[in-house]
VOPABA-842904 format. One record per residue (C-alpha): residue in one letter; x, y, z. Coordinates in steps of 0.5 Angstrom, whole numbers, plus 500, padded with zeros to 3 digits. Example, Ala and Ser with C-alpha at 12.3 -4.5 7.8 and 13.67 -1.06 7.14 Angstrom:
# residues 2
a525491516s527498514
# end
This chain:
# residues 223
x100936365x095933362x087934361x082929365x074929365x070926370x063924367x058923372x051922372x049924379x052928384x057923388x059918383x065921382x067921389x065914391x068912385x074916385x075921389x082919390x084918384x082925383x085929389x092924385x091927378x090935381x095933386x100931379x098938377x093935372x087940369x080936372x074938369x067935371x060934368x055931372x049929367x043929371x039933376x033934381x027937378x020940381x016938383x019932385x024937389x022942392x026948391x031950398x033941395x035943389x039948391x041945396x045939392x047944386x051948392x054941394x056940388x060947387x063944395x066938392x069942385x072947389x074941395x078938389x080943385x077942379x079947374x072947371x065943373x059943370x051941371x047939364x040938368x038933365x032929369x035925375x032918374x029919368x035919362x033912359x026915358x030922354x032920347x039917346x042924343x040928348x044925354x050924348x049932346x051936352x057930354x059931346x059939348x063938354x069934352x069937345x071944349x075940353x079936349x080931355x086926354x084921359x076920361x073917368x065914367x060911371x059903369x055901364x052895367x050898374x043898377x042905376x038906369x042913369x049911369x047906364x045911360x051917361x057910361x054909353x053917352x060917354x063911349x059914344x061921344x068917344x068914337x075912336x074917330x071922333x078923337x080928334x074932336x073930343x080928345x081922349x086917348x083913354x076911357x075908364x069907368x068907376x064902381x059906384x057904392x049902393x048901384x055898381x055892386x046892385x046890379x042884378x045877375x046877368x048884367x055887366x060885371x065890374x071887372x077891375x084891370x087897373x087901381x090906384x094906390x090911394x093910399x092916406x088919400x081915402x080920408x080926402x075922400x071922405x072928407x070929400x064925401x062928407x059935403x054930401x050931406x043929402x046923399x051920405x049915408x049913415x054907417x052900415x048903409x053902402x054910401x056910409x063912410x066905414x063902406x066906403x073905407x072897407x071897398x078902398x081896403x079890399x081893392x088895395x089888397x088885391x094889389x098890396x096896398x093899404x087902400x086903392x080905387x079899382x077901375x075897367x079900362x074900357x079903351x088905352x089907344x097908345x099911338
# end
């Protein structure tokens, strides 16, 4: 059994990027801890809202299985305007507690200012000399639907070099998905389910199967 963190900054990054590979890794009787980085405020939220989204996310942690899951707060759209070691700090503390082997992330060049901070908050928490403190031995990033594939020219690609064979696990994922109400989007939109079912199709043909989740392995140390 091994211990996997799933780093997001919002509510529903997780899932759109690897809701498959998470039911796979609780499935194989993995530990699977969750941080999600950023949340609503008020008055930009009113307070039913944020209560509304913070019980999604305890929806979707006990859907998965999660063996722990956790909120930081930090300001939603507003990571990149905090300074740089108070996004590091609760993703440092996180992983210092859990000691995770394995980390999924968001993708540092996607169009969503606030995946770009928690991706590098990730990597730097995950110095190579600070595996000892934090654990992991392996970092991968996700592709998230309406921000990964928004990124303008010029930025950094999502190259996938590793999938998941997800294979009837993309209904668990929309399952998943679907106890978003605030942030699902309806069919042709990129968050909507046909969306999300026709990405896992096109990353399982790249590699001959039905349906995958495609990944960047940012770091494999073997030892």
């Amino acid at each position: 059994m091994a211990t996997v963190a799933i780093i997001s900054a919002h509510p529903d990054d997780e899932t759109l990027g690897a809701g498959g590979t998470i039911c796979k890794h609780v499935a194989a009787g993995d530990r699977v801890v969750w941080l999600v980085v950023s949340a609503g405020y008020e008055p930009r939220y009113g307070k039913d809202v944020l209560v509304r989204k913070r019980a999604e996310v305890d929806a979707v942690a006990a859907f998965y299985g999660m063996a722990a899951h956790a909120v930081a707060g930090l300001p939603c759209t507003k990571l990149d305007d905090l300074p740089f070691n108070e996004v590091i700090d609760p993703v440092a503390n996180f992983l210092g507690q859990h000691k995770p082997e394995l980390v999924y992330t968001v993708h540092a060049g996607d169009v969503h200012t606030d995946h770009r901070a928690v991706s590098r908050a990730v990597w730097t928490a995950c110095k190579p000399f600070r595996t000892a403190q934090s654990g992991p031995r392996r970092i991968l990033c996700w592709e998230t639907l309406s921000s990964t594939e928004a990124a303008p020219p010029g930025e950094l690609p999502f190259v996938p070099n590793a999938w998941v064979n997800i294979g009837a696990l993309v209904e668990r994922k929309l399952q998943a998905m679907a106890l978003y109400a605030s942030e699902l989007h309806p069919d042709p939109l990129p968050r909507g389910p046909s969306a999300i079912r026709a990405l896992a199709r096109v990353r399982g043909a790249q590699v001959g199967v039905e349906y995958a989740e495609a990944f960047m392995v940012l770091r494999d140390y073997i030892g």
